[in-house]
Biopython code that builds the backbone (N, CA, C, O; Angstrom):
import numpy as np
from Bio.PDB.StructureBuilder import StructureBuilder

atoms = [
    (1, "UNK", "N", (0.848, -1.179, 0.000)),
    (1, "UNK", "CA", (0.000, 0.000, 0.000)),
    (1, "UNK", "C", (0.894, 1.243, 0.000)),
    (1, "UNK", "O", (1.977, 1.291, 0.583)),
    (2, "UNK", "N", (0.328, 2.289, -0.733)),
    (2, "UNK", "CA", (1.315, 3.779, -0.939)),
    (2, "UNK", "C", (0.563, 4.464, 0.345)),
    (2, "UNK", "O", (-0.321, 4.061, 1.101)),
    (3, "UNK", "N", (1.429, 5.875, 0.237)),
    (3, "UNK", "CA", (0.669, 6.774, 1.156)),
    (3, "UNK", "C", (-0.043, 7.497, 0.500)),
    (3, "UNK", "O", (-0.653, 8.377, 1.106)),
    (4, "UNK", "N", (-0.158, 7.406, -0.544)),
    (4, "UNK", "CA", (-1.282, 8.066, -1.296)),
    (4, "UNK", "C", (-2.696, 7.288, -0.917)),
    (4, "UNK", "O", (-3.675, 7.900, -0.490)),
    (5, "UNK", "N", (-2.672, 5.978, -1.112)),
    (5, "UNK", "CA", (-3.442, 4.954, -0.967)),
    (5, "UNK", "C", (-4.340, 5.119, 0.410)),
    (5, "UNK", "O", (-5.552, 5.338, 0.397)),
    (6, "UNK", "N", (-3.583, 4.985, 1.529)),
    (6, "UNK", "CA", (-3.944, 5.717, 3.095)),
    (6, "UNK", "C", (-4.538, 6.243, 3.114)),
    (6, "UNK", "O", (-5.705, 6.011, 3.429)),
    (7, "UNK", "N", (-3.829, 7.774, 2.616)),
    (7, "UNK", "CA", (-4.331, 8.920, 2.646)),
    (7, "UNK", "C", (-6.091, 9.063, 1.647)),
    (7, "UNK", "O", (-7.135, 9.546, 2.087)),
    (8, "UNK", "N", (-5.907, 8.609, 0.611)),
    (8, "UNK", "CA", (-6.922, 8.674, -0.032)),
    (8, "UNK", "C", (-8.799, 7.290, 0.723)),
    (8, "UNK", "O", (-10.020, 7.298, 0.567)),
    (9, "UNK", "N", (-7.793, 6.458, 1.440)),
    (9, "UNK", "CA", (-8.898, 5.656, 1.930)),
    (9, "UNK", "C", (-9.894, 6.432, 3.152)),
    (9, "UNK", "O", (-11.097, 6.414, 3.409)),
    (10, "UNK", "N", (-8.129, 7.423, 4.007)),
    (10, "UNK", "CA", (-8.795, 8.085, 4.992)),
    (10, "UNK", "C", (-9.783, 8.851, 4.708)),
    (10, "UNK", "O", (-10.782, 8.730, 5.416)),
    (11, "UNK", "N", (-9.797, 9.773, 3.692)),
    (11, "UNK", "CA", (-10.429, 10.376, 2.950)),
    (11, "UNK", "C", (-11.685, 10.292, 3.158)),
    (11, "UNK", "O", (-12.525, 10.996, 3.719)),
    (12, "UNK", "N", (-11.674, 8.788, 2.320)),
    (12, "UNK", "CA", (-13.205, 8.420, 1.838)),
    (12, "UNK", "C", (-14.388, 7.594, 2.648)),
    (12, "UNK", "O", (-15.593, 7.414, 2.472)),
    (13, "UNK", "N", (-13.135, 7.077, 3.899)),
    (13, "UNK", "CA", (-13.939, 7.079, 5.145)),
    (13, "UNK", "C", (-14.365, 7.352, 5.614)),
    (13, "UNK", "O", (-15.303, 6.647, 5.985)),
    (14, "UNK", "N", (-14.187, 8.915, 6.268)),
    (14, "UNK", "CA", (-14.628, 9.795, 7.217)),
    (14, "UNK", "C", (-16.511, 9.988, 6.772)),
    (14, "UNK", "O", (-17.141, 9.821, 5.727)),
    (15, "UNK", "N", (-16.824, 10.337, 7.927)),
    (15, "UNK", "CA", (-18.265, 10.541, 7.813)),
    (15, "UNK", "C", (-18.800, 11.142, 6.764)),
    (15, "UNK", "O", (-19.814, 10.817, 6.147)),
    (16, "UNK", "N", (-17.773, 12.415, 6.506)),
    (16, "UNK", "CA", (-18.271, 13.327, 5.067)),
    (16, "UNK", "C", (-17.017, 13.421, 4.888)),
    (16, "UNK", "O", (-16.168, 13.902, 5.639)),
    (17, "UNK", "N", (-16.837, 12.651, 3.227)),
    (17, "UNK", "CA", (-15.791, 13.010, 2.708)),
    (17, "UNK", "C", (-14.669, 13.954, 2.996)),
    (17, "UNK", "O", (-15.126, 14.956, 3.545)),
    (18, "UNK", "N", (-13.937, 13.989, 2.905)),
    (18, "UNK", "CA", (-12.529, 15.174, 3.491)),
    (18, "UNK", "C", (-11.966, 15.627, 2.039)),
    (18, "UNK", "O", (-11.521, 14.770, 1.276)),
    (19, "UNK", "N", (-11.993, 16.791, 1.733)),
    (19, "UNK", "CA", (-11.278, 16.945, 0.299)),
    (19, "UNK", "C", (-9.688, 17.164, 0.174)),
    (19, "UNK", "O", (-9.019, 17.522, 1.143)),
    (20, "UNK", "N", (-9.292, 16.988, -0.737)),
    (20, "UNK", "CA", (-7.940, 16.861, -0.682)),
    (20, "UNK", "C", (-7.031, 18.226, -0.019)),
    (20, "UNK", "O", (-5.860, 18.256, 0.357)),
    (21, "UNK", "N", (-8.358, 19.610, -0.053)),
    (21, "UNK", "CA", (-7.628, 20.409, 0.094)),
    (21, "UNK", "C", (-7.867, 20.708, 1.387)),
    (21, "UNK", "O", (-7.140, 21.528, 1.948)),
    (22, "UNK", "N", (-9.027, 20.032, 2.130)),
    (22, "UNK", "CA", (-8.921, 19.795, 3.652)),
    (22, "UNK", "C", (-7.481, 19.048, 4.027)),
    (22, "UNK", "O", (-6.441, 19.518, 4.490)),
    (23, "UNK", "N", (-7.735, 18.101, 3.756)),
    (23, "UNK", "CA", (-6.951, 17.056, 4.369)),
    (23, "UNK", "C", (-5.307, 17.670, 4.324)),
    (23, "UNK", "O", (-4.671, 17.640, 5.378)),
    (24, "UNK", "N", (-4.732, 18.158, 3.215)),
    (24, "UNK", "CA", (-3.515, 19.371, 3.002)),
    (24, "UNK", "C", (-3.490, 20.233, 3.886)),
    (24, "UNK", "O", (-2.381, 20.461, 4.369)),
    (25, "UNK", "N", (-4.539, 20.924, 4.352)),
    (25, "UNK", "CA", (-4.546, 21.785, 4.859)),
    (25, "UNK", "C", (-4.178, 21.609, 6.395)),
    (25, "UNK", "O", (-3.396, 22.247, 7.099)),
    (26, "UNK", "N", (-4.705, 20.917, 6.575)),
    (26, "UNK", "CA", (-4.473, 19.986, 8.260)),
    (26, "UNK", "C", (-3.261, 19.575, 8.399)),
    (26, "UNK", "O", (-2.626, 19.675, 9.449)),
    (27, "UNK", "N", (-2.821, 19.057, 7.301)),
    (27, "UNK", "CA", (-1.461, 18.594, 7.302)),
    (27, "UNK", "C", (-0.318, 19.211, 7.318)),
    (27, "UNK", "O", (0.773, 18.701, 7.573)),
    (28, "UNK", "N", (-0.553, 20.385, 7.032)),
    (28, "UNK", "CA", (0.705, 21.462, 6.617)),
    (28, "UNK", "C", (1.190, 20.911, 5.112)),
    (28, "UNK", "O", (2.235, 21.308, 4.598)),
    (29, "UNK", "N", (0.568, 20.240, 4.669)),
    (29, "UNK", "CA", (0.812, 19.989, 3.187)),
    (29, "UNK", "C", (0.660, 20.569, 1.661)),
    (29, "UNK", "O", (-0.569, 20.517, 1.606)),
    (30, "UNK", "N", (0.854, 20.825, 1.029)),
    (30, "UNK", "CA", (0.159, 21.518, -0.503)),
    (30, "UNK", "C", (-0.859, 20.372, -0.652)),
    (30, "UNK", "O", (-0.642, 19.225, -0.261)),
    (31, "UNK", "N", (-2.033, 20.803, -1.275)),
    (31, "UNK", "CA", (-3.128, 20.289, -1.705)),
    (31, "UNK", "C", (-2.570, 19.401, -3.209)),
    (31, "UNK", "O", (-3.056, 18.298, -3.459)),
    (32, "UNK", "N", (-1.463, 20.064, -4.174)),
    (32, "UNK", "CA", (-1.224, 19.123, -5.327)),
    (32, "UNK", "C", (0.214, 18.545, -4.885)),
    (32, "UNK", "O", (1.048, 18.201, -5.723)),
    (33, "UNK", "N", (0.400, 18.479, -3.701)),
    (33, "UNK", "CA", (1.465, 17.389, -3.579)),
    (33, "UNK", "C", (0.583, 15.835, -3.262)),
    (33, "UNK", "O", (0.738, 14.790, -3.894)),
    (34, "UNK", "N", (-0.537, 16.112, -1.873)),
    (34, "UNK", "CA", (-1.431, 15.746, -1.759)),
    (34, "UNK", "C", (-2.187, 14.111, -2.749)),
    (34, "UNK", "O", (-2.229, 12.885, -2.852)),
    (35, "UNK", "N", (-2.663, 15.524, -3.271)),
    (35, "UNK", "CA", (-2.934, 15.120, -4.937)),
    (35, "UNK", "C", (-1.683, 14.138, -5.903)),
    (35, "UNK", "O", (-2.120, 13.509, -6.866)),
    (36, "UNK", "N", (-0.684, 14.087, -5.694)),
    (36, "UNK", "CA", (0.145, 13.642, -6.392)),
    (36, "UNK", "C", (0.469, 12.421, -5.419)),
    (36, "UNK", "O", (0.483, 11.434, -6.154)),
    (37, "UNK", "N", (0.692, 12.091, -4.326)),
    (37, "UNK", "CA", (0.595, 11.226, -3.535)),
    (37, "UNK", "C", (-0.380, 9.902, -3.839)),
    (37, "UNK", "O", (-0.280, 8.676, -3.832)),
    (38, "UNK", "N", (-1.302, 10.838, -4.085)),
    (38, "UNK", "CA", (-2.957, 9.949, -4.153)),
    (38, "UNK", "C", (-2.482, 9.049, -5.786)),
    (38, "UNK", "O", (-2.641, 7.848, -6.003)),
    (39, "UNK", "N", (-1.951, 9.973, -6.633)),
    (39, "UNK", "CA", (-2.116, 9.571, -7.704)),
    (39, "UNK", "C", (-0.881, 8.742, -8.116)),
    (39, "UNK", "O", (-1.207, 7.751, -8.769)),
    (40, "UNK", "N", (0.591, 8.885, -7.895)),
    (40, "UNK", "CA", (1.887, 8.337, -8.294)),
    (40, "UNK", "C", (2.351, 7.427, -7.163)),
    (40, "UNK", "O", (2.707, 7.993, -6.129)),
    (41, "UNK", "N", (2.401, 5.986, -7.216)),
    (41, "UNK", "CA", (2.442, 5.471, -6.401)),
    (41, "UNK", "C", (4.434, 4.833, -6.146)),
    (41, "UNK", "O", (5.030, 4.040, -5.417)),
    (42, "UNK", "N", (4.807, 5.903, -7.390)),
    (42, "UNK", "CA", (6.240, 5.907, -6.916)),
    (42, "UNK", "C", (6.586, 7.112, -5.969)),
    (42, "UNK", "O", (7.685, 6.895, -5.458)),
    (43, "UNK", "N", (6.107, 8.173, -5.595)),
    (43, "UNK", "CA", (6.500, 9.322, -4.826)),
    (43, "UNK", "C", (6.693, 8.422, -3.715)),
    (43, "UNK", "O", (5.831, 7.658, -3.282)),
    (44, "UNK", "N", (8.437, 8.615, -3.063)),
    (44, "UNK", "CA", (8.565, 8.278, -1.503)),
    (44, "UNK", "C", (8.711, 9.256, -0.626)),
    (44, "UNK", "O", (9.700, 9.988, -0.588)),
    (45, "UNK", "N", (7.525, 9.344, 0.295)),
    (45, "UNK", "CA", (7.126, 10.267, 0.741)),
    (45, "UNK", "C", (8.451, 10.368, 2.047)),
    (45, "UNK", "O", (9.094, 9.319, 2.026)),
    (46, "UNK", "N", (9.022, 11.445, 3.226)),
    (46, "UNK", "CA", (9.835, 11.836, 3.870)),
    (46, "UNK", "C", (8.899, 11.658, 4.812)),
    (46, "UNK", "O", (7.733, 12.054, 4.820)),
    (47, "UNK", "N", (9.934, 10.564, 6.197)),
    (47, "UNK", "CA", (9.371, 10.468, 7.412)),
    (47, "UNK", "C", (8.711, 11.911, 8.162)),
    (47, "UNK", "O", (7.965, 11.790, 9.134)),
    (48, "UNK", "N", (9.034, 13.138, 7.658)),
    (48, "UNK", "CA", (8.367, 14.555, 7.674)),
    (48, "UNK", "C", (7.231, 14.476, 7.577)),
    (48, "UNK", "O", (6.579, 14.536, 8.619)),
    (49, "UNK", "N", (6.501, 14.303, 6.233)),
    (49, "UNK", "CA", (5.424, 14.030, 5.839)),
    (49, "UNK", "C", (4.345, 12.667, 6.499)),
    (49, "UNK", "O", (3.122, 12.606, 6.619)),
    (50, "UNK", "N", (5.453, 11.677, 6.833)),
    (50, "UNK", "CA", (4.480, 10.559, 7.426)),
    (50, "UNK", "C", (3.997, 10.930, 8.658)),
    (50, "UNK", "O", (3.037, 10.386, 9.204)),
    (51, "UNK", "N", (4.620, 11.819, 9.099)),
    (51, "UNK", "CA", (4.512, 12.383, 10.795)),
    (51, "UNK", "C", (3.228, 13.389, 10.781)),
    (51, "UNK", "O", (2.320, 13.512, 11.604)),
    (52, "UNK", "N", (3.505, 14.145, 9.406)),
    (52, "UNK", "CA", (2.175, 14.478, 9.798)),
    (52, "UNK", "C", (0.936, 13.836, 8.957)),
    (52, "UNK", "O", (-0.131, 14.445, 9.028)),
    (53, "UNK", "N", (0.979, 12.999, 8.399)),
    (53, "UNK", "CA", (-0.233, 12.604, 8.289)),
    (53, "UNK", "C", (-0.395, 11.903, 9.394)),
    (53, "UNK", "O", (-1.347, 12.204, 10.114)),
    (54, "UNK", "N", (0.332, 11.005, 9.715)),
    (54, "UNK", "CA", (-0.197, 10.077, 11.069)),
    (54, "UNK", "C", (-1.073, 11.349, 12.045)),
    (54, "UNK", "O", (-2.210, 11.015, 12.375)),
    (55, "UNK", "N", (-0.734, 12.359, 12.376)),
    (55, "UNK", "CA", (-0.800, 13.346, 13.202)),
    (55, "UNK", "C", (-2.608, 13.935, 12.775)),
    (55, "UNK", "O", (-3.451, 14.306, 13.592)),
    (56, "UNK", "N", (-2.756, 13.848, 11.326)),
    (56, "UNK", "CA", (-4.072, 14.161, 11.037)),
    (56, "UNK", "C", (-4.737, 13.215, 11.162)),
    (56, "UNK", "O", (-5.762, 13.423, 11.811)),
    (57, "UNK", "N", (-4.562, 11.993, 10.728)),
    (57, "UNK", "CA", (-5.260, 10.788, 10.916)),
    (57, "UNK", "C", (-5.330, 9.920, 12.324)),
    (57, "UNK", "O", (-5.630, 8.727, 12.360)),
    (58, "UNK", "N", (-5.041, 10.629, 13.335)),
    (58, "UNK", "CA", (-4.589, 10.449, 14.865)),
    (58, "UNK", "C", (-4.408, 8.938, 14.833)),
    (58, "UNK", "O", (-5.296, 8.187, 15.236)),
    (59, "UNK", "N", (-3.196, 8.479, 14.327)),
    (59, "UNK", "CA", (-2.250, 7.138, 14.410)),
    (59, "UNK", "C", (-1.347, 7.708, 14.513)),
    (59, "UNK", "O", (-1.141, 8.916, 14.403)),
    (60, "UNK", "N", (-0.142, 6.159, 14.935)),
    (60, "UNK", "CA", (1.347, 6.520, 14.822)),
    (60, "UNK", "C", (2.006, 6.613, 13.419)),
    (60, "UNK", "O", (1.477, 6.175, 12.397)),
    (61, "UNK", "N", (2.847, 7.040, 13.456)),
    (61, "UNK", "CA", (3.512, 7.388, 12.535)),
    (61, "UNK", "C", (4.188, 5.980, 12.221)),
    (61, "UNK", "O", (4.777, 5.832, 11.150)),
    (62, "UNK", "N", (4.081, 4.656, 13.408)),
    (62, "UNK", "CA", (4.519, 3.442, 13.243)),
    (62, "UNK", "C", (3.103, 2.394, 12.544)),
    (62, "UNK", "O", (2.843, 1.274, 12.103)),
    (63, "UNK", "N", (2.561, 3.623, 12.828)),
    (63, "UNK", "CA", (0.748, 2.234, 11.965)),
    (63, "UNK", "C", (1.237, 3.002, 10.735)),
    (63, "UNK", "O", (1.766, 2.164, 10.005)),
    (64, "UNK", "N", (1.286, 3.915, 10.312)),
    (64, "UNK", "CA", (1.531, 4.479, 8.480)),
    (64, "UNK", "C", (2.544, 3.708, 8.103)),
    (64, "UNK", "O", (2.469, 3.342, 6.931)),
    (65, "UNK", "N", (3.681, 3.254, 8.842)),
    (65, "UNK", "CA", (4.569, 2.393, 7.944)),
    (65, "UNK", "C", (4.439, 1.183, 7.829)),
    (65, "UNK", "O", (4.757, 0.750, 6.721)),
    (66, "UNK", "N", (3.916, 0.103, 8.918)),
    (66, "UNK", "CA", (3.216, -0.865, 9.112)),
    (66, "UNK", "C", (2.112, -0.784, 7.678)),
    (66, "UNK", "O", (2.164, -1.734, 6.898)),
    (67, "UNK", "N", (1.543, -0.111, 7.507)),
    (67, "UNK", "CA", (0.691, -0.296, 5.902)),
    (67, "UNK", "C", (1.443, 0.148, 4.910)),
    (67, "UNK", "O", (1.250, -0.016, 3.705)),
    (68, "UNK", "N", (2.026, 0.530, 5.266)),
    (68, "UNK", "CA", (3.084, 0.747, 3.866)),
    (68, "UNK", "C", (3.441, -0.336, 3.850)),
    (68, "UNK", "O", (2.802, -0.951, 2.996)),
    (69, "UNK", "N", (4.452, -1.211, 4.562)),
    (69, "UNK", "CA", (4.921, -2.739, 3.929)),
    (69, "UNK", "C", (3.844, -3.662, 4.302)),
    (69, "UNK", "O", (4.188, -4.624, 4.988)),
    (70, "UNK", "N", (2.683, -3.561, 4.002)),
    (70, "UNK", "CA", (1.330, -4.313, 4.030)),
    (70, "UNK", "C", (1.584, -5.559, 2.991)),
    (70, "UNK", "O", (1.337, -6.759, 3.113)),
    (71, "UNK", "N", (2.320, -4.620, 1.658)),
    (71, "UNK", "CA", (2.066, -5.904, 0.798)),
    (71, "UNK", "C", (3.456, -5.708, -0.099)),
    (71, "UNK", "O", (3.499, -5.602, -1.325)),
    (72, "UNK", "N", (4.678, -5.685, 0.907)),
    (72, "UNK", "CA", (5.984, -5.623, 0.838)),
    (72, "UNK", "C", (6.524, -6.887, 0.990)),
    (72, "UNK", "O", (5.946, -7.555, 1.848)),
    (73, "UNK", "N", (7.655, -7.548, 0.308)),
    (73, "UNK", "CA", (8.117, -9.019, 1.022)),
    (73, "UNK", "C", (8.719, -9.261, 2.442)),
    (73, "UNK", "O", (9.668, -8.478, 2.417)),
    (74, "UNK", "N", (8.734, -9.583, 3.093)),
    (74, "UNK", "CA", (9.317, -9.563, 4.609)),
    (74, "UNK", "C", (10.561, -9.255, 4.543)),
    (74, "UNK", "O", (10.891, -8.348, 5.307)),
    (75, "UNK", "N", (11.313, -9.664, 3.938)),
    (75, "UNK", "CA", (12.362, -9.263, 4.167)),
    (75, "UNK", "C", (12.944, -7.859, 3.566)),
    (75, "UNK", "O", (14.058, -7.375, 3.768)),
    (76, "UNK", "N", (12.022, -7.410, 2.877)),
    (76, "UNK", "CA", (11.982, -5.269, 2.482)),
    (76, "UNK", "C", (11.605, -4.519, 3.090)),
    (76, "UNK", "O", (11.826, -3.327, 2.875)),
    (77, "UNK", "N", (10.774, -5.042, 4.240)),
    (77, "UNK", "CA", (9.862, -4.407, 4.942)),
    (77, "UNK", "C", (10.553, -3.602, 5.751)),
    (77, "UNK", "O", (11.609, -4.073, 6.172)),
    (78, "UNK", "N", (10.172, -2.181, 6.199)),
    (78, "UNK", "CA", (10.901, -1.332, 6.527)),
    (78, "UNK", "C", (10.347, -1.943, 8.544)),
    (78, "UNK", "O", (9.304, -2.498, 8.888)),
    (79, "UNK", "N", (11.464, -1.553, 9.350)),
    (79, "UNK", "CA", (11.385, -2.395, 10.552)),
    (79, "UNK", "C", (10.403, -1.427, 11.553)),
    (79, "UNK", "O", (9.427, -2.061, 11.953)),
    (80, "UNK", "N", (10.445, -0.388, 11.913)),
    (80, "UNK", "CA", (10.369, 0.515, 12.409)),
    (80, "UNK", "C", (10.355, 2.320, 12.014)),
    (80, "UNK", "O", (11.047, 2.615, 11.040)),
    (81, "UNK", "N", (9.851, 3.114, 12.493)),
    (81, "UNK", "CA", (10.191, 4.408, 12.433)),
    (81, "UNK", "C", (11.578, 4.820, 12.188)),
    (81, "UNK", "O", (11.902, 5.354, 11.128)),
    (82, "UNK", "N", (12.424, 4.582, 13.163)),
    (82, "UNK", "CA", (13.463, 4.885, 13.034)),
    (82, "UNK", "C", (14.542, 4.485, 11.804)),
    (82, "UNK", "O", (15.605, 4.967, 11.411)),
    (83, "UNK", "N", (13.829, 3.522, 11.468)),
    (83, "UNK", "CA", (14.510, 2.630, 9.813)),
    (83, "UNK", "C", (13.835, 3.650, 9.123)),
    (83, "UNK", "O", (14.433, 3.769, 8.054)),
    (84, "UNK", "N", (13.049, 4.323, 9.164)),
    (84, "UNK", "CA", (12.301, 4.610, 7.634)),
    (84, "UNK", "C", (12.701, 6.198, 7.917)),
    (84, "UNK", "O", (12.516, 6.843, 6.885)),
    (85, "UNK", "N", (13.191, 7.013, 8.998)),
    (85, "UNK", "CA", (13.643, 7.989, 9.010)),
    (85, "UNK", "C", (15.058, 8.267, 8.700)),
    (85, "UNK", "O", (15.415, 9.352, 8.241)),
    (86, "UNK", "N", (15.918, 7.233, 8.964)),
    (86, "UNK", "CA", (16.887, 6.535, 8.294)),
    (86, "UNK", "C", (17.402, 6.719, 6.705)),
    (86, "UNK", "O", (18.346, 7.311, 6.183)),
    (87, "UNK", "N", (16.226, 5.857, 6.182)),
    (87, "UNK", "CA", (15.996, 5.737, 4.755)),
    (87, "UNK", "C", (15.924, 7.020, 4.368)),
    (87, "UNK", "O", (16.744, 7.443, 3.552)),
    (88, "UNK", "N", (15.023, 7.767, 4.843)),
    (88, "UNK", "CA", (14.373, 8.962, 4.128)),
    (88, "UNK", "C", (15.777, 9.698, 4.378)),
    (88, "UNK", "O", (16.325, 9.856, 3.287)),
    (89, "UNK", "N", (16.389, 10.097, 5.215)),
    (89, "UNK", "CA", (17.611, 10.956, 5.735)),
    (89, "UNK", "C", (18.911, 11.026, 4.326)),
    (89, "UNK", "O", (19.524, 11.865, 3.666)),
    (90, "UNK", "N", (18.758, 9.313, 4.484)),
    (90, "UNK", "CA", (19.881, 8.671, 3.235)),
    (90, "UNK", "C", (19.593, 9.485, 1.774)),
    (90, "UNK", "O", (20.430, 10.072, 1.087)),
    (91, "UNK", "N", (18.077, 9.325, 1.509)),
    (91, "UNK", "CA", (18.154, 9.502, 0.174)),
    (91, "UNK", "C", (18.133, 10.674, -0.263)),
    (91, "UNK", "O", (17.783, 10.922, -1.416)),
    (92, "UNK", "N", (18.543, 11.677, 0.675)),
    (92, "UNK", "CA", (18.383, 12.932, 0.188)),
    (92, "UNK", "C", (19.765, 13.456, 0.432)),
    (92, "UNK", "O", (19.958, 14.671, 0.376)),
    (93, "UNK", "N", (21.172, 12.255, 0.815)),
    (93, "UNK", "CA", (22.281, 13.153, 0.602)),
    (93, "UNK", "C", (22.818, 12.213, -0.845)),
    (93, "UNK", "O", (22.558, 11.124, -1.356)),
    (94, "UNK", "N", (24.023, 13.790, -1.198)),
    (94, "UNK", "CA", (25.081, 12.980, -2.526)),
    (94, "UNK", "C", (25.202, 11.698, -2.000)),
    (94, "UNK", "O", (24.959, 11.042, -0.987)),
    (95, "UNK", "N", (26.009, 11.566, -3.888)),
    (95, "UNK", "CA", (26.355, 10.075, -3.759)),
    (95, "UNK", "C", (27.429, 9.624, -3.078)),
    (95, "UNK", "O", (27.453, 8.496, -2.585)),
    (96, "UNK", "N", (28.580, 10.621, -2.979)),
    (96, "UNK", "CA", (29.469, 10.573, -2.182)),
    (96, "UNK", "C", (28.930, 10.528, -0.682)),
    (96, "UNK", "O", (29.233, 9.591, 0.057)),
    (97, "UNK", "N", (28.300, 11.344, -0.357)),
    (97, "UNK", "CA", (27.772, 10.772, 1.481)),
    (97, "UNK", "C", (27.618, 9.770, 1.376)),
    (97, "UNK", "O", (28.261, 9.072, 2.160)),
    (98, "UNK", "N", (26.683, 9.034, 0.359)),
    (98, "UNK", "CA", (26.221, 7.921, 0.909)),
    (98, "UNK", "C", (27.389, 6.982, 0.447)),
    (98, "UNK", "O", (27.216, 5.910, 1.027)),
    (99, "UNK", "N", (28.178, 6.941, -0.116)),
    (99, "UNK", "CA", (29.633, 5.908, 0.046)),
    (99, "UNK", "C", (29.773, 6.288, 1.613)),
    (99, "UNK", "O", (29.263, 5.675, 2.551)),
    (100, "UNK", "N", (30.460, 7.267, 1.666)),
    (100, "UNK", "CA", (30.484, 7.370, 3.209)),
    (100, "UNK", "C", (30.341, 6.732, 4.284)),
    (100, "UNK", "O", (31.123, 6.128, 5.018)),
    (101, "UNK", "N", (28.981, 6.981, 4.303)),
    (101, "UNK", "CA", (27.995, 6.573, 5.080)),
    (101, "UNK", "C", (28.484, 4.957, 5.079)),
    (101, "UNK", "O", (29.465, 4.628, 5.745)),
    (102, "UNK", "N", (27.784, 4.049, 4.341)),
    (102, "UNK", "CA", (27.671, 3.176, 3.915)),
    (102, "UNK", "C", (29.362, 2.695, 4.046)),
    (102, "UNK", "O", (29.254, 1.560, 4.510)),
    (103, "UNK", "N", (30.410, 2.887, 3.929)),
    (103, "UNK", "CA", (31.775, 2.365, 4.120)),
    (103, "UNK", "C", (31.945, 2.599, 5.484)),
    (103, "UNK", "O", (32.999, 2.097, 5.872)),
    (104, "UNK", "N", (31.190, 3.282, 6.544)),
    (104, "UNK", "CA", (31.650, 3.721, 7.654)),
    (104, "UNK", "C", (30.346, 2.563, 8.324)),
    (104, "UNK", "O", (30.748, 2.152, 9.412)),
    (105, "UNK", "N", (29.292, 2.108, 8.055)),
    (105, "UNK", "CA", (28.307, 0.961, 8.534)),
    (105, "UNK", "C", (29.025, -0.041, 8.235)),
    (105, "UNK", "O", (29.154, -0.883, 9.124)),
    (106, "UNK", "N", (29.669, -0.265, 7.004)),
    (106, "UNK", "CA", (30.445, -1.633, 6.869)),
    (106, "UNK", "C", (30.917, -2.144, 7.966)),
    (106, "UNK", "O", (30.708, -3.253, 8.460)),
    (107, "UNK", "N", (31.985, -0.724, 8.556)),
    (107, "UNK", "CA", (32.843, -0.928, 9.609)),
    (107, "UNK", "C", (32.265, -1.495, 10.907)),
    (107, "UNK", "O", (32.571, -2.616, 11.313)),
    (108, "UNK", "N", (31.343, -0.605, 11.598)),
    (108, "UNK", "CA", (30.444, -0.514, 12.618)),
    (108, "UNK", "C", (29.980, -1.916, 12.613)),
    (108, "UNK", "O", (29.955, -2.460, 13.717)),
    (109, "UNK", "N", (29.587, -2.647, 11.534)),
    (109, "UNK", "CA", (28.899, -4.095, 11.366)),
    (109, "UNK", "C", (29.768, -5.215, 11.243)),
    (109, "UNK", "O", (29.547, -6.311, 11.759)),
    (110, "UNK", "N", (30.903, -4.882, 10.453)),
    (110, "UNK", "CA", (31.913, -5.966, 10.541)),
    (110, "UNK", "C", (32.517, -6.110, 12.151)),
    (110, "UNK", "O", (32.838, -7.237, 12.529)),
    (111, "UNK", "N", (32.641, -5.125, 12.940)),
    (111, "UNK", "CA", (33.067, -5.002, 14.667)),
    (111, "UNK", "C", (32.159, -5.504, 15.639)),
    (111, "UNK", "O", (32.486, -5.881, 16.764)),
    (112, "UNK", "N", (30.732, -5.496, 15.057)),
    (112, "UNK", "CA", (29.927, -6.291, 15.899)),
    (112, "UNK", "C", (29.196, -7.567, 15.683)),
    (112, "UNK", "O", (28.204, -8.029, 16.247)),
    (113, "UNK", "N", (30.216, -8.179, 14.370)),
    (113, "UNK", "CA", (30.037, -9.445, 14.048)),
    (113, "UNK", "C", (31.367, -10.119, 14.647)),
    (113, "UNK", "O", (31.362, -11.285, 14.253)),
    (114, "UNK", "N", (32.226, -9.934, 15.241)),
    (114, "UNK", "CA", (33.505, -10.018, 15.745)),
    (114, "UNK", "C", (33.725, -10.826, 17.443)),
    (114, "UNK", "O", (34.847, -10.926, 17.938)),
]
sb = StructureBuilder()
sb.init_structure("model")
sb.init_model(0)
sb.init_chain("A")
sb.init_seg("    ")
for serial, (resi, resn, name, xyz) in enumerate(atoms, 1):
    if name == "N":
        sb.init_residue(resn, " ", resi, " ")
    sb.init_atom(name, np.array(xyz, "f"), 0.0, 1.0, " ", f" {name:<3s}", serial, name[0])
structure = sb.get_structure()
């Protein structure tokens, strides 16, 4: 399941519909990012954004990722919050950080396999 998907079920749940530019609005979100969420089910949304939808949809920010790997293979499945803030952190530095990064976890992991 996307967070578009969520977002758009929450939507259509509620007693009276919620429009996209409610539901944005609550969120601190743009209404056509929103919108683009709902619709591109490649946009990966920033543990930023999951925080506040969980926050409009009064869940954790650990039930939004929990449906996100709903219909993920177990072993992709993102573990926790802190994994997926992680993730999100990663993909927004160069490629050089993330060698970095990633040569400096090698280390950290090869020492506590030891």
């Amino acid at each position: 399941m996307t967070l578009g998907e969520i977002i758009k079920n929450f939507r259509f749940s509620s007693e009276e519909e919620m429009s996209i530019r409610r539901f944005a609005s609550l969120c601190g979100l743009s209404a056509p990012y929103i919108s683009l969420l709902e619709r591109d089910a490649n946009i990966i949304p920033t543990i930023k954004t999951i925080n506040k939808v969980a926050q409009v949809m009064n869940v954790s920010p650990d039930d939004i990722v929990n449906q996100l790997n709903s219909d993920t293979p177990a072993d992709n499945k993102v573990k926790d919050i802190k994994e997926t803030e992680l993730l999100s952190m990663f993909r927004e530095l160069s490629d050089a950080r993330k060698e970095d990064i990633l040569n400096f976890v090698k280390m950290i992991h090869s020492n506590e396999i030891k």
